[in-house]
N, C-alpha and C positions, 0 to 999 in steps of 0.2 A: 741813576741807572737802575730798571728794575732787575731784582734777582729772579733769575731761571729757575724752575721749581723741577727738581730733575722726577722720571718719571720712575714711582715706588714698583718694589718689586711685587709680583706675582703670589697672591695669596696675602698680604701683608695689610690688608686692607680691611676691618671689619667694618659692615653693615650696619647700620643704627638701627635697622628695622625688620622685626621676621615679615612686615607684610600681610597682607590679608589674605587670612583663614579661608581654606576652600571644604567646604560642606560635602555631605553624602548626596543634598538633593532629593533626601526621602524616599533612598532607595532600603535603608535597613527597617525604618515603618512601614515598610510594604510589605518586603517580608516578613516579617513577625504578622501579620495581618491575618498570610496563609491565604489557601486557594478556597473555593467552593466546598461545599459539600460532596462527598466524594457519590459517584451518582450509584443507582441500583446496581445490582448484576444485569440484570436485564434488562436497562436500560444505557449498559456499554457496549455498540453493537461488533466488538471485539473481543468478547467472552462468551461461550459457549452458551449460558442462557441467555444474552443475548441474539444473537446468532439462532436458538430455538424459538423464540418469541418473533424476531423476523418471519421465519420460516411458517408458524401457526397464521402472522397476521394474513400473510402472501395466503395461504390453502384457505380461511377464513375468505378473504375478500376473491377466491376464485370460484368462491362457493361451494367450498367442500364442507363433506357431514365428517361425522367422528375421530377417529383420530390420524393425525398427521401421520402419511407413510403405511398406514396400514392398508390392506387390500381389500377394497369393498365386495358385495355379496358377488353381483355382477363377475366382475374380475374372476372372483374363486369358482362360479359354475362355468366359467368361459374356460380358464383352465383344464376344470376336473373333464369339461368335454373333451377336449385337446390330448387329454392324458398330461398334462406338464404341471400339475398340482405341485407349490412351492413343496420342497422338501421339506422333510420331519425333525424339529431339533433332536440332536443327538445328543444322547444321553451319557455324561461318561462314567465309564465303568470304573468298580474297585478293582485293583491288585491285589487278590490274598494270597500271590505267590511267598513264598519264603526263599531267604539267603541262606545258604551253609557255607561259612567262614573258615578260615586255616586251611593251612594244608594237609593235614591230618585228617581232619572232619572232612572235607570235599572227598582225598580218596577211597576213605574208608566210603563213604554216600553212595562213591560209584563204584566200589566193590562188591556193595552189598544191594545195586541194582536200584537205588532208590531212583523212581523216575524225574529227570533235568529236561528244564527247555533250554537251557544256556550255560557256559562255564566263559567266566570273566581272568582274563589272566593283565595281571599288572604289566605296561610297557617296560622295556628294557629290565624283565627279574631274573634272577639268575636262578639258573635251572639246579636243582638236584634232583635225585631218584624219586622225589614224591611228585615233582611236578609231571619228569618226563611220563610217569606211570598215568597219572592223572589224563592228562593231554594223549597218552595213547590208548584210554581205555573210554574219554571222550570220542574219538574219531573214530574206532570200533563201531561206539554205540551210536554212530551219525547225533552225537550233541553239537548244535553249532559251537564254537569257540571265538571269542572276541576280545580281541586287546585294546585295550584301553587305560589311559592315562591314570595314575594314582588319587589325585585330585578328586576324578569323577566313581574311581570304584570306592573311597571314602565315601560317597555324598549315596552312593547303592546299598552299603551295606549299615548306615547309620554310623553313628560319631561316636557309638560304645564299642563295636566291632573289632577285633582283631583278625583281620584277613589273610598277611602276610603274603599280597600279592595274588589270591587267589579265592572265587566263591564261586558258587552254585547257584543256581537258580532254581529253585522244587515249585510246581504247580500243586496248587492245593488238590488233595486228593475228592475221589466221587465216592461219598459215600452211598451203601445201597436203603434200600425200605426197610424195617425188619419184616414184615408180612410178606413181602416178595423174597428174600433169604428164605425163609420159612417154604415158601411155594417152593423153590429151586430144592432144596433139599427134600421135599415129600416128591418130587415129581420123577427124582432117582431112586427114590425108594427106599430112601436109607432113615434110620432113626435122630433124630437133632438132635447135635450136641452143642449150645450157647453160653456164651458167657457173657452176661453184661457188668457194666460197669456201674455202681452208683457214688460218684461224687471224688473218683481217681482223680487227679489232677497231675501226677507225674510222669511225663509221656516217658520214663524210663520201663515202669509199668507196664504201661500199654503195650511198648516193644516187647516185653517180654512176658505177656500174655499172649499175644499173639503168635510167639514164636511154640509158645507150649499150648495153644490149640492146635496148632499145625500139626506138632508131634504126637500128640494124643487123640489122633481123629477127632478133633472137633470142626463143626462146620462155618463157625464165623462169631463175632465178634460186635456188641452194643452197648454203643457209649450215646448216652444221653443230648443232647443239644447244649444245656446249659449248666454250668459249674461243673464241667469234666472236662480232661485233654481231649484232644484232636488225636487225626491222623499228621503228627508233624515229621521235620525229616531226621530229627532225634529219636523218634517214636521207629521212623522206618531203620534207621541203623541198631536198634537194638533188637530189634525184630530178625535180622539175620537175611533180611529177604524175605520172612514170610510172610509179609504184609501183603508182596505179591500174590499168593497164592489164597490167603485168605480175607474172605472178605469183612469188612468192619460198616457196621447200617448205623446210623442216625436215628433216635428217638427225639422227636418235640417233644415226648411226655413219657419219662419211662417206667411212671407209675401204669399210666394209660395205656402203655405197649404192652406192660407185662400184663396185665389182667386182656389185654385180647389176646396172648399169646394162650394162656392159660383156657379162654374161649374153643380154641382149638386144639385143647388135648396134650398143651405143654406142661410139665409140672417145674415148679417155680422154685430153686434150694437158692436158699440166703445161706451164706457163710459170715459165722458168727462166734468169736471163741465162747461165749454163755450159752452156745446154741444147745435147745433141749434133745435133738438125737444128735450121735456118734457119727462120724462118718464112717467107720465099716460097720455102722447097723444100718445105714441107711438101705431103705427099700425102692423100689420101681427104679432099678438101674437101668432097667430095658426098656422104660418107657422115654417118649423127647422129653430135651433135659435142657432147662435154661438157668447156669448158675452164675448168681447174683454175688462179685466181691464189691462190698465195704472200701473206704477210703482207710488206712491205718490208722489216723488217727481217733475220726468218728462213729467210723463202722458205719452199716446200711441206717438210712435214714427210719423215720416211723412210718412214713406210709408204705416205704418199697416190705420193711418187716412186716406190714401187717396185711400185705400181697401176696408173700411166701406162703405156699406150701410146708416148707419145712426150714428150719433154721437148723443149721448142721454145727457142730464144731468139729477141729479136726485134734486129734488126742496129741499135747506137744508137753515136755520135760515142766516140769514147776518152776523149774530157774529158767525160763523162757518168757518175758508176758506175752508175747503174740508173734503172726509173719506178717509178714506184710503184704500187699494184695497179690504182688507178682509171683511168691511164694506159694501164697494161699490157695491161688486160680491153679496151681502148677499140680499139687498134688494131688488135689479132688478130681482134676481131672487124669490125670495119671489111675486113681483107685478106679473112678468108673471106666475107664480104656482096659484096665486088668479087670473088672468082673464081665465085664460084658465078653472079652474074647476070652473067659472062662464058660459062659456060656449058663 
């Protein structure tokens, strides 16, 4: 009787054979193979020189002249007849406005009337006495005011700025001619009293030269075009305000100013602590008077000295070396405001 082979369990059974290997079928030597050459720009009509090379062949084979998209003769006299001549590219302008940061600096700016096209105030800042002053002497003086997010008045007033939620906006000032200042003042009939600048650069200075030509009857103020301060709005707060009142001219050449000023009858005092006269000897107080301060460190340069009329010193203590220009401007003109209303 044969024996029954009962049936093995599940899994118990190994394979004698893994069987025949199955291949990639040369798909990984294909890749490794790699594609074509990758084709021109201009020759993918999916890339933008592509796309312009289209564009040229089409206006080429429709028989167009020069260049693609431009407006031929034709066209431009058919317009200018029409009046509808394309518009002019426009040119964009520089900003040489200035910011005045803090809240200190803004109200004093607009205390002391310096002219704003805008006052910028931080969203949600909290208010104290300087701002409510600020913001009501804005509204007075019809400044627009505009709130605006922090964010954006950082990215206004630069990345070194300390704002403290609040600036200004100052337009750069108009300076005038100095031959036209000169006209205005001969035309009232009064004698010039000037003061130029050679080579000042601290607009703290300038504010306060101009604040002491104001006081001393003088009629305006000449700073050079290049290597001296501006009219800035540091310049106008130390100024007191009198910036408004007087006016400050622009020389391209203040070598070349002073010698046509000099054309016309102006006599030319350089201030100079080596200067060979005194200033209470000096002579022709009644004559127009254009007086030339030195920068304190260098003093008037060699050509504007050797444009002078006179190189003045002013008599000052031995344990003193020098003043400095805003000093300097202050009492020369102070002496000649005392001899002239001596008469």
């Amino acid at each position: 009787m044969a024996k029954s082979q009962k049936p093995g369990r599940a899994g118990a059974v190994r394979k004698s054979s893994k069987g025949r290997a199955v291949g990639s079928g040369g798909q990984g030597r294909q890749a490794l193979e790699g594609k074509k050459p990758t084709p021109k720009a201009e020759d993918r009509p999916y890339h933008p020189a592509g796309k312009a090379k289209a564009a040229r062949e089409r206006y080429l084979a429709a028989g167009g002249k020069g260049r693609p998209g431009a407006r031929s003769s034709t066209e431009k006299a058919r317009d200018a007849q029409r009046g509808t001549a394309a518009p002019a590219r426009r040119v964009k302008k520089t900003d040489d406005s200035e910011m005045v940061t803090g809240r200190n600096s803004v109200l004093e700016a607009l205390r002391t009337r310096v002219p704003a096209t805008t006052l910028y105030i931080a969203a949600r800042l909290e208010m104290d006495d300087r701002v409510k002053e600020t913001l009501s002497i804005a509204t007075r003086r019809g400044i627009p005011v505009l709130e605006v997010m922090r964010p954006e008045l950082d990215r206004l007033t630069g990345p070194d700025a300390v704002h403290q939620g609040v600036a200004l906006k100052v337009p750069p000032y108009e300076y005038a001619h100095p031959e036209s200042l000169l006209d205005q003042i001969e035309d009232r009939g009064e004698v010039a009293l000037l003061v130029a600048l050679d080579g000042v650069t601290d607009p703290r200075n300038l504010g306060a030269i101009i604040r002491s030509t104001a006081a001393f009857g003088g009629h305006g103020v000449i700073v050079p075009q290049r290597r001296s301060v501006g009219v800035t709005a540091s310049a106008w707060k130390t100024s007191a305000g009198a910036a408004a009142r007087i006016p400050v001219a622009m020389a391209s050449n203040l070598t070349q100013t002073l010698v046509a000023l000099k054309q016309r009858g102006v006599f030319v005092i350089g201030l100079a602590g080596d200067g060979e006269v005194s200033l209470p000897d000096l002579q022709l107080i009644d004559q127009p008077i254009v007086i030339v301060v030195g920068s304190e460190g260098k003093g008037l340069s060699r050509l504007v000295t050797d444009t002078c009329d006179a190189v003045v010193s002013i008599p000052i203590s031995s344990a003193t070396e020098s003043l400095n220009a805003g000093i300097a401007a202050s009492v020369t003109l102070y002496e000649i405001a005392r001899r002239r209303a001596e008469g």
